[in-house]
PDB file with one MODEL, atoms N, CA, C and O in Angstrom:
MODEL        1
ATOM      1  N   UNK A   1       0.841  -1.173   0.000  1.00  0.00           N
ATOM      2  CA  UNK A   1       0.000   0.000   0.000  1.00  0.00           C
ATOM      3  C   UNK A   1       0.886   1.236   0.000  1.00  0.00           C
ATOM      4  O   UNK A   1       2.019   1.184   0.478  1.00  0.00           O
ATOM      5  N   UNK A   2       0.404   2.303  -0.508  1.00  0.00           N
ATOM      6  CA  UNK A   2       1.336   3.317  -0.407  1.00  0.00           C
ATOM      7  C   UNK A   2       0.243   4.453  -0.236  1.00  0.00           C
ATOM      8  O   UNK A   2      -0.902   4.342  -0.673  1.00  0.00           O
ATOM      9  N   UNK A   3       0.841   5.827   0.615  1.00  0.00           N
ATOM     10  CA  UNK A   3       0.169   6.890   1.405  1.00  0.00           C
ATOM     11  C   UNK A   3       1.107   8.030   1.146  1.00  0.00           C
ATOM     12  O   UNK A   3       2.278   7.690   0.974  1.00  0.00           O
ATOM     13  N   UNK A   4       0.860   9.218   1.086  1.00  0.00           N
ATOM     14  CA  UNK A   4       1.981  10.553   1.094  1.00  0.00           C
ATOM     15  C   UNK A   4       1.222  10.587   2.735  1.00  0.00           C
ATOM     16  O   UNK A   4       0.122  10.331   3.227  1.00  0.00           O
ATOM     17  N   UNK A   5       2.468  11.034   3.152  1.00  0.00           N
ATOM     18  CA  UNK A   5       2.859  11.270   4.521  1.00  0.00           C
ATOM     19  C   UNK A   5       3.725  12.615   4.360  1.00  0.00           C
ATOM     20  O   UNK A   5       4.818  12.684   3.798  1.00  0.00           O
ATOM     21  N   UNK A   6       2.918  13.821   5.049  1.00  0.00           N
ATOM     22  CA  UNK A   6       3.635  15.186   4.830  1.00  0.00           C
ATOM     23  C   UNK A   6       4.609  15.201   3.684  1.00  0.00           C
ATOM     24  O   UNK A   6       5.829  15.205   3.843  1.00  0.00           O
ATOM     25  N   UNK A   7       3.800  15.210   2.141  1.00  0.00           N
ATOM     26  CA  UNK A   7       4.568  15.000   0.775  1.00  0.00           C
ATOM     27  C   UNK A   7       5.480  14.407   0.442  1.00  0.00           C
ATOM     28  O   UNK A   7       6.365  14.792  -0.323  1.00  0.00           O
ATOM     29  N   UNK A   8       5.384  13.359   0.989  1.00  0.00           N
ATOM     30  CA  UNK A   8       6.274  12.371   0.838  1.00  0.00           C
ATOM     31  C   UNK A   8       5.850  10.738   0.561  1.00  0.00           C
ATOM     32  O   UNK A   8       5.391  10.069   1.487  1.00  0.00           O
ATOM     33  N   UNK A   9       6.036  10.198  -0.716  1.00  0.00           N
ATOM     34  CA  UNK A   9       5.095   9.203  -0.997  1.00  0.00           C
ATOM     35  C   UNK A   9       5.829   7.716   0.316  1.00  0.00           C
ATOM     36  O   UNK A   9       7.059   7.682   0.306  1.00  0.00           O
ATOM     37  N   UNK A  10       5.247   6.816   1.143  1.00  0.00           N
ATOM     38  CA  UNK A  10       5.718   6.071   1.338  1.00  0.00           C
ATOM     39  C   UNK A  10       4.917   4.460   1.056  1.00  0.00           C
ATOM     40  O   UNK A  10       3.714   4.393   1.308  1.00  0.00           O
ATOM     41  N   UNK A  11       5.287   3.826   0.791  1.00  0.00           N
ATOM     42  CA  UNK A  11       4.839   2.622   0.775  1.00  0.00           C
ATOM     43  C   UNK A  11       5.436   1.707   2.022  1.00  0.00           C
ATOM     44  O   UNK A  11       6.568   1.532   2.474  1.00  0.00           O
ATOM     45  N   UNK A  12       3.926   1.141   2.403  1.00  0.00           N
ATOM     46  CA  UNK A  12       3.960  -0.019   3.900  1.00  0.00           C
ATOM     47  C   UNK A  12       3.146  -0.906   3.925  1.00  0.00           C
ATOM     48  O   UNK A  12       2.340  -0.971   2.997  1.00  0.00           O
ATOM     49  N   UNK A  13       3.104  -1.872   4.999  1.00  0.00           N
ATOM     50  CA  UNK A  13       2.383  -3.188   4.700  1.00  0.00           C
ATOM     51  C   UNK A  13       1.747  -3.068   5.812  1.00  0.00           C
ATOM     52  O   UNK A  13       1.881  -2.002   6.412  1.00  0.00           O
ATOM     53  N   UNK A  14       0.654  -4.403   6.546  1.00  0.00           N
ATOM     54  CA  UNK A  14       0.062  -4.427   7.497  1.00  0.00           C
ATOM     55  C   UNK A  14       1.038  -4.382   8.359  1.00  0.00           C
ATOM     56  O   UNK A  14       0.672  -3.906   9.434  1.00  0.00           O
ATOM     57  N   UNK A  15       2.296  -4.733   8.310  1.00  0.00           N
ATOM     58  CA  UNK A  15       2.949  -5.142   9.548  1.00  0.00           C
ATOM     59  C   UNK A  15       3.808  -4.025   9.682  1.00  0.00           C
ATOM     60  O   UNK A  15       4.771  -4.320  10.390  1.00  0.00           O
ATOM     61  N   UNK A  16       3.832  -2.899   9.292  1.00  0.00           N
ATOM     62  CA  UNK A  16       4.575  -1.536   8.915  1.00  0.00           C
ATOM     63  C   UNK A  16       3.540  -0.759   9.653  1.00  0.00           C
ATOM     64  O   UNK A  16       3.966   0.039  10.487  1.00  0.00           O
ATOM     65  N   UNK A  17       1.770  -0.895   9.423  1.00  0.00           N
ATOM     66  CA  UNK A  17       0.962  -0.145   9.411  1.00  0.00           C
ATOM     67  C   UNK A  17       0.864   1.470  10.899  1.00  0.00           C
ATOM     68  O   UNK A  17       0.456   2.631  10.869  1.00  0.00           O
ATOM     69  N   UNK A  18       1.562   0.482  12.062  1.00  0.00           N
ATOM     70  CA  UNK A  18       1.944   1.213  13.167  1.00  0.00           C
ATOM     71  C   UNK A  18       2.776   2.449  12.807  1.00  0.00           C
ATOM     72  O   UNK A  18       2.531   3.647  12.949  1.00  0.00           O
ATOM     73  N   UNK A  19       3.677   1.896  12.374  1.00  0.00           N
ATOM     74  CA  UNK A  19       5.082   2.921  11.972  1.00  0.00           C
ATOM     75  C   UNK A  19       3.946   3.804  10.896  1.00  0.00           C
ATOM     76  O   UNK A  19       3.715   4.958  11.256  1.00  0.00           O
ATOM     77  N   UNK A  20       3.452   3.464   9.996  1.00  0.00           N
ATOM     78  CA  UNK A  20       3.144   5.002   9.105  1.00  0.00           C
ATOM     79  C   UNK A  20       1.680   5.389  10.317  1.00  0.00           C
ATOM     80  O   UNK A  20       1.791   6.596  10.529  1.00  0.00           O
ATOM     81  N   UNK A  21       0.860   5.028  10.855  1.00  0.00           N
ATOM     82  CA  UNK A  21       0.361   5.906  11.838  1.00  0.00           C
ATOM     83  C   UNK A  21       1.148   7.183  12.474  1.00  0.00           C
ATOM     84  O   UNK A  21       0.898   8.363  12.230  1.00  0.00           O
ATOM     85  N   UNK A  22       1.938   6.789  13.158  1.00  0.00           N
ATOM     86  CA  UNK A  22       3.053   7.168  13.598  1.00  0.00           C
ATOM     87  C   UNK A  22       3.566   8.349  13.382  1.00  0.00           C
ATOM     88  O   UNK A  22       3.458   9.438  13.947  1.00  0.00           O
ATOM     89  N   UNK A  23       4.329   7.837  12.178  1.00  0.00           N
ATOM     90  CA  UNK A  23       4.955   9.187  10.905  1.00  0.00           C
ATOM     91  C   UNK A  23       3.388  10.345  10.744  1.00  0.00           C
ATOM     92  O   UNK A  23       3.314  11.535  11.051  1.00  0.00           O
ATOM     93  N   UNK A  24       2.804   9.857  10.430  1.00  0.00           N
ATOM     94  CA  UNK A  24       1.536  10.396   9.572  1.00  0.00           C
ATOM     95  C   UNK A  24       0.370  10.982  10.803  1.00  0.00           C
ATOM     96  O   UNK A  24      -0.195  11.913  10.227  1.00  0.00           O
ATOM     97  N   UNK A  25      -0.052  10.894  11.793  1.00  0.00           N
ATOM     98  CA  UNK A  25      -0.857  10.840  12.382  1.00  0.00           C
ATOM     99  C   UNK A  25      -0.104  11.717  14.371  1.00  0.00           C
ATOM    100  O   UNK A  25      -0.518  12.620  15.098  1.00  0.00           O
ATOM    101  N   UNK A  26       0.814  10.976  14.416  1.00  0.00           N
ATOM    102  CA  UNK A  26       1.521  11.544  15.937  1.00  0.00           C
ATOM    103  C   UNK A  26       2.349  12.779  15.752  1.00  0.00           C
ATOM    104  O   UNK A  26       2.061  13.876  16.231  1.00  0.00           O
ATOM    105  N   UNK A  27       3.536  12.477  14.924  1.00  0.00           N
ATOM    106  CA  UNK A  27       4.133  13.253  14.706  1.00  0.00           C
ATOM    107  C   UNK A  27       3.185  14.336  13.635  1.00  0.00           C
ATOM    108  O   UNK A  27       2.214  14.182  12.894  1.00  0.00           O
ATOM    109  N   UNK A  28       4.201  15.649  14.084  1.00  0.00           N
ATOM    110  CA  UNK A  28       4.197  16.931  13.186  1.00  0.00           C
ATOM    111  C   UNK A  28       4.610  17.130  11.876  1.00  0.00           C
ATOM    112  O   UNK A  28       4.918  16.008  11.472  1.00  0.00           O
ATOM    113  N   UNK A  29       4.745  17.747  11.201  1.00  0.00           N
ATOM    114  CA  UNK A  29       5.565  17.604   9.712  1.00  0.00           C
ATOM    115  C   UNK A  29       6.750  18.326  10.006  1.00  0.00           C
ATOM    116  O   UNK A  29       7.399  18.056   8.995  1.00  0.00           O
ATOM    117  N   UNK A  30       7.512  19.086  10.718  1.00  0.00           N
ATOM    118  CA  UNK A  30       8.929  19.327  11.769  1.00  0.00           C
ATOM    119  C   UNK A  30       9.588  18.378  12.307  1.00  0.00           C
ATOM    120  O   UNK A  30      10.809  18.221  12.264  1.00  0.00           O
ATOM    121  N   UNK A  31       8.582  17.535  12.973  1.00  0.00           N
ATOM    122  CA  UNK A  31       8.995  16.159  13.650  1.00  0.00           C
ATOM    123  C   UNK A  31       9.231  14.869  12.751  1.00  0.00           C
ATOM    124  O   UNK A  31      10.001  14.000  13.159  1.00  0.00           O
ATOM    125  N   UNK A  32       8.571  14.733  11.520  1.00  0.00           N
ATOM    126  CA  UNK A  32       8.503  13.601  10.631  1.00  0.00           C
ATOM    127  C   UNK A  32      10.159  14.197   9.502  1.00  0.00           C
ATOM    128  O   UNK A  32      11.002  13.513   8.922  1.00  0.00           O
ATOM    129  N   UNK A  33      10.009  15.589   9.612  1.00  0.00           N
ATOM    130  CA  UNK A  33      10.732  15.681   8.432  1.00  0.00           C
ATOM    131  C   UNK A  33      12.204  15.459   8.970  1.00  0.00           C
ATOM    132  O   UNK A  33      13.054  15.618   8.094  1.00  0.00           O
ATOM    133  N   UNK A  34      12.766  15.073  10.422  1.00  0.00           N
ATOM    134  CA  UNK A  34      14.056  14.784  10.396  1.00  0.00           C
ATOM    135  C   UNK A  34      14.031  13.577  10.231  1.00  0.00           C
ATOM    136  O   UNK A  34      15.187  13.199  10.419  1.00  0.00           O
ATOM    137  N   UNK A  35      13.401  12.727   9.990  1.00  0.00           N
ATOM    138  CA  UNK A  35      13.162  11.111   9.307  1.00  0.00           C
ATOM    139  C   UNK A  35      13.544  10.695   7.912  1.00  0.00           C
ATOM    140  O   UNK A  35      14.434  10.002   7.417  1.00  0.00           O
ATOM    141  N   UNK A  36      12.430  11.452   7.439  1.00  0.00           N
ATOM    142  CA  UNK A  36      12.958  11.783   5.963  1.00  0.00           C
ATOM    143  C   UNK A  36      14.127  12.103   5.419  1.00  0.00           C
ATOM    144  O   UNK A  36      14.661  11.482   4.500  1.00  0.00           O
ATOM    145  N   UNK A  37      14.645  13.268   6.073  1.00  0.00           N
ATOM    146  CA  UNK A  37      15.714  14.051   6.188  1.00  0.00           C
ATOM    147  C   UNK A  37      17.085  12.722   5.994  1.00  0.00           C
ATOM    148  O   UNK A  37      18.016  12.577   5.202  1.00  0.00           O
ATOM    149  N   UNK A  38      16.587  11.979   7.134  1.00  0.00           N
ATOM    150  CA  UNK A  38      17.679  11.215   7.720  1.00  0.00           C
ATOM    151  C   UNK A  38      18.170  10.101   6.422  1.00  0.00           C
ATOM    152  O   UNK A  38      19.244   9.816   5.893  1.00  0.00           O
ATOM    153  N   UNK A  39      16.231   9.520   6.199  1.00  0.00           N
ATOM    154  CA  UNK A  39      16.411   8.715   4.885  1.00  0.00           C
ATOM    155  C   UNK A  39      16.807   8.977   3.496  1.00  0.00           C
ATOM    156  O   UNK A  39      17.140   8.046   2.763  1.00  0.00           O
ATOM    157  N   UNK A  40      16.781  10.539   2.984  1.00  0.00           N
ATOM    158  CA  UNK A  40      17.226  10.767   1.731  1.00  0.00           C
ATOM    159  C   UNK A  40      18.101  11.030   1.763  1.00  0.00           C
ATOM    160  O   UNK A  40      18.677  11.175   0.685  1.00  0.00           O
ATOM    161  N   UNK A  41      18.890  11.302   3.114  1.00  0.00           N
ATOM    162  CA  UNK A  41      20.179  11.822   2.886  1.00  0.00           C
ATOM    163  C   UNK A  41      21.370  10.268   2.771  1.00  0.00           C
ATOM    164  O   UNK A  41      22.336  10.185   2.012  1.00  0.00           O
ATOM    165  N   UNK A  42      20.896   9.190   3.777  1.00  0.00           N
ATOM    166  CA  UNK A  42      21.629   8.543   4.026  1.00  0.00           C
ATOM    167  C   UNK A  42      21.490   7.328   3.715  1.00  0.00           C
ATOM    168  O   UNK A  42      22.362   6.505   3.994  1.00  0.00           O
ATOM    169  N   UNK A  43      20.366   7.005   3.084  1.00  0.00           N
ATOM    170  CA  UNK A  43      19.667   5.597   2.712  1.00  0.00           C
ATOM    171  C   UNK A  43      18.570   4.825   3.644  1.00  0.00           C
ATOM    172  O   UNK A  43      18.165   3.670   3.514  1.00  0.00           O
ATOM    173  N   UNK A  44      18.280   5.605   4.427  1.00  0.00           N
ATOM    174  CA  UNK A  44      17.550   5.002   5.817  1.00  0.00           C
ATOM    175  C   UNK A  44      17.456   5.624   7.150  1.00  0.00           C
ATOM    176  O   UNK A  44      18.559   6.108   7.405  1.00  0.00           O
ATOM    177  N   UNK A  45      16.701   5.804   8.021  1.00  0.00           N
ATOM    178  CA  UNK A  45      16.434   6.592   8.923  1.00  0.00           C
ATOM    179  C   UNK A  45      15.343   5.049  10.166  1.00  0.00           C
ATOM    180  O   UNK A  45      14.318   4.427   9.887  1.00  0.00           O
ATOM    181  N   UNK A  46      15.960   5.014  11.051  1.00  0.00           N
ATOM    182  CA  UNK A  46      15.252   4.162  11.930  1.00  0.00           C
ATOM    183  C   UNK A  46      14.638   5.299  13.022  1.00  0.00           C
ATOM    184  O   UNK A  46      14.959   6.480  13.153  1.00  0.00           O
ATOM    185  N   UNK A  47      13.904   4.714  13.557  1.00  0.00           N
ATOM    186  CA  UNK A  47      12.708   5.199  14.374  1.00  0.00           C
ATOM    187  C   UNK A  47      11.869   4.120  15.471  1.00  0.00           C
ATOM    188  O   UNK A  47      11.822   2.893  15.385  1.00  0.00           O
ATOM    189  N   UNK A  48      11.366   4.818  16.300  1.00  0.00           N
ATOM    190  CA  UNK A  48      10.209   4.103  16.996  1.00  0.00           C
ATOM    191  C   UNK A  48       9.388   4.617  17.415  1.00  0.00           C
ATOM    192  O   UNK A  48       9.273   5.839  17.321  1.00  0.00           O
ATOM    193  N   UNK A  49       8.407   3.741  18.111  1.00  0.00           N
ATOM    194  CA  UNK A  49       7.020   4.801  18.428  1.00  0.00           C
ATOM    195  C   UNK A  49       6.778   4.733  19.515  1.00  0.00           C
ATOM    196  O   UNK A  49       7.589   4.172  20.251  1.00  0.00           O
ATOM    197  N   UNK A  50       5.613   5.255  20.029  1.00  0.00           N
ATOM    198  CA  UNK A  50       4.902   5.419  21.174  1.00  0.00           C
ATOM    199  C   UNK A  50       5.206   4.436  22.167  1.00  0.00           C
ATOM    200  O   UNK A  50       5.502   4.650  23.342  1.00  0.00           O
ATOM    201  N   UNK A  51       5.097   3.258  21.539  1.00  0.00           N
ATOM    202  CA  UNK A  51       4.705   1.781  22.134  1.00  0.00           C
ATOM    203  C   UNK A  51       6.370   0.756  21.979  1.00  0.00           C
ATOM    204  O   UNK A  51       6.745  -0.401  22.167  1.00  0.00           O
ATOM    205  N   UNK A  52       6.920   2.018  21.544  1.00  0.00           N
ATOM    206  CA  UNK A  52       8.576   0.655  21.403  1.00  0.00           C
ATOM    207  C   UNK A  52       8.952   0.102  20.477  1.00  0.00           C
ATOM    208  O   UNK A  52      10.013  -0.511  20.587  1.00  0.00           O
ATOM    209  N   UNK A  53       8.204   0.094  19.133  1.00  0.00           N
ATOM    210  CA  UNK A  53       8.056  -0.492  18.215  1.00  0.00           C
ATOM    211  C   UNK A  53       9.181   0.097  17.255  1.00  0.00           C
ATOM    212  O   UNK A  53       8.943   1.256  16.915  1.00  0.00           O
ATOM    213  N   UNK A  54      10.568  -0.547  16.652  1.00  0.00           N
ATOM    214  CA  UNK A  54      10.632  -0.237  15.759  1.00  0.00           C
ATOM    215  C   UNK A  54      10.969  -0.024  14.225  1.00  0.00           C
ATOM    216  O   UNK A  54      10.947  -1.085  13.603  1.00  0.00           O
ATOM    217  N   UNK A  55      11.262   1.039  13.504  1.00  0.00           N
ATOM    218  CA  UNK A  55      10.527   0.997  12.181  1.00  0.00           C
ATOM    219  C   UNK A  55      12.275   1.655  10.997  1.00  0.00           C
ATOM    220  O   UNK A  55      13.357   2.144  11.322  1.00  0.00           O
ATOM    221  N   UNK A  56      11.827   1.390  10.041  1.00  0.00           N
ATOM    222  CA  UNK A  56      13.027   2.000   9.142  1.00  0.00           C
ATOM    223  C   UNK A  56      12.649   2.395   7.887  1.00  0.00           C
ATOM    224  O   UNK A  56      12.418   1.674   6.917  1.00  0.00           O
ATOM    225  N   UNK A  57      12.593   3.833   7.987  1.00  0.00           N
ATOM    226  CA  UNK A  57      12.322   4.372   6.451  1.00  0.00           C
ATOM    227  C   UNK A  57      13.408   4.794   5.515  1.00  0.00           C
ATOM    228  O   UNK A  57      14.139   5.769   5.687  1.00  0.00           O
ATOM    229  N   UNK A  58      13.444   3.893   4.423  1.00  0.00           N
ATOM    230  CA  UNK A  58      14.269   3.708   3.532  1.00  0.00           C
ATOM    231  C   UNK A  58      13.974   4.689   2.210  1.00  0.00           C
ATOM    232  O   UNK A  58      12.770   4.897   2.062  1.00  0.00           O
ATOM    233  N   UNK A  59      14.516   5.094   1.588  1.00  0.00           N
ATOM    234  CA  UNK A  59      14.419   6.104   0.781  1.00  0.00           C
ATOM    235  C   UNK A  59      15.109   5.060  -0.394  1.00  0.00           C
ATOM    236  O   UNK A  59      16.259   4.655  -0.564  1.00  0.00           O
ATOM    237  N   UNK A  60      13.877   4.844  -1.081  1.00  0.00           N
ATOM    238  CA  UNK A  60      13.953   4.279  -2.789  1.00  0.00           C
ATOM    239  C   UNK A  60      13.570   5.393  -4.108  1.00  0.00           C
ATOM    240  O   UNK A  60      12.472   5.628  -4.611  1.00  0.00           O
ATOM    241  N   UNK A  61      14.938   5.965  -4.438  1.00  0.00           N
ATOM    242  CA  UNK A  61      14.485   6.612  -5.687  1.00  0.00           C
ATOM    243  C   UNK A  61      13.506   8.470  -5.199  1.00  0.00           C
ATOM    244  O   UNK A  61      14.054   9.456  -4.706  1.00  0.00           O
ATOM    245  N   UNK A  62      12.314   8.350  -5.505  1.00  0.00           N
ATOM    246  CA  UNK A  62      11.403   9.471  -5.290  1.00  0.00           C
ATOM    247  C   UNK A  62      10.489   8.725  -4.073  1.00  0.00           C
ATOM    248  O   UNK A  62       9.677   9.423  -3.465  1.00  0.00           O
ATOM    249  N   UNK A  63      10.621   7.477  -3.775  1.00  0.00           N
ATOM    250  CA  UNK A  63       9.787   7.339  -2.534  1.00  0.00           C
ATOM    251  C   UNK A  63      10.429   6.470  -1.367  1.00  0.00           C
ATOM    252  O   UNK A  63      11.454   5.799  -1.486  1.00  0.00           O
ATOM    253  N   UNK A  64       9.791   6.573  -0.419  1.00  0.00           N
ATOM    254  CA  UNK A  64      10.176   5.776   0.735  1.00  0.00           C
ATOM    255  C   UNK A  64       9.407   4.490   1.113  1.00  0.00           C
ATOM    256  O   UNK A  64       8.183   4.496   0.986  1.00  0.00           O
ATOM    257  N   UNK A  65       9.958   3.534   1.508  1.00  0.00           N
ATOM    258  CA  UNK A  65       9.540   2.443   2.248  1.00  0.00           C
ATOM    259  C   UNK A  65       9.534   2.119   3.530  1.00  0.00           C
ATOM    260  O   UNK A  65      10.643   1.859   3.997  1.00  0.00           O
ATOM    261  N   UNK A  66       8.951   2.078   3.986  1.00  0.00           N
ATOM    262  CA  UNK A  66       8.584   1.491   5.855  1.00  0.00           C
ATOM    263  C   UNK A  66       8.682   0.014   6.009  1.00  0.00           C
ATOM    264  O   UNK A  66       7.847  -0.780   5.578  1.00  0.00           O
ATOM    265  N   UNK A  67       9.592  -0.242   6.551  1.00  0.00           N
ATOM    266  CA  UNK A  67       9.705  -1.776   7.264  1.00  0.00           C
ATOM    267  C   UNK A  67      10.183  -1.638   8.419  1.00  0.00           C
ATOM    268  O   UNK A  67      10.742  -0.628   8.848  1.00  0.00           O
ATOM    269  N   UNK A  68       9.918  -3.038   9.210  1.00  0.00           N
ATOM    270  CA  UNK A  68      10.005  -3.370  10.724  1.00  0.00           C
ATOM    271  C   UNK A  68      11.619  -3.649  10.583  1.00  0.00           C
ATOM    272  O   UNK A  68      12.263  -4.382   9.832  1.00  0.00           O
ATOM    273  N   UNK A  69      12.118  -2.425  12.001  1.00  0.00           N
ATOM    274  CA  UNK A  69      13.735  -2.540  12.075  1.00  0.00           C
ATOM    275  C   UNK A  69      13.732  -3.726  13.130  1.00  0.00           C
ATOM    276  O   UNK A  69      14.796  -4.198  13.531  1.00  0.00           O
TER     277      UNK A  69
ENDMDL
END
């Protein structure tokens, strides 16, 4: 499945689905964008959430991917 998350296209799965809540829904677009930041600059940006969970947004090309770190 794929969602723009503060203009940013990402694609995630059910088992991702936490992590783009997360990105998309908790956080701010200030707060999401050092993620991004982290992933276009460097190939990947890990993270976690609320609950401990966590997540790695990978920067493919013009979009990002969410998988379980």
């Amino acid at each position: 499945m794929k969602i723009t998350i503060h203009g940013h296209i990402v694609e995630y799965d059910n088992d991702t689905a936490a992590g783009m809540r997360y990105l998309s829904r908790e956080l701010d677009g200030v707060e999401a964008k050092v993620f991004f930041d982290q992933a276009y600059n460097h190939g990947s940006a890990v993270f976690e959430d609320h609950f401990g969970y966590k997540f790695k947004l990978v920067h493919h090309g013009g979009e990002y991917q969410l998988i379980k770190a």
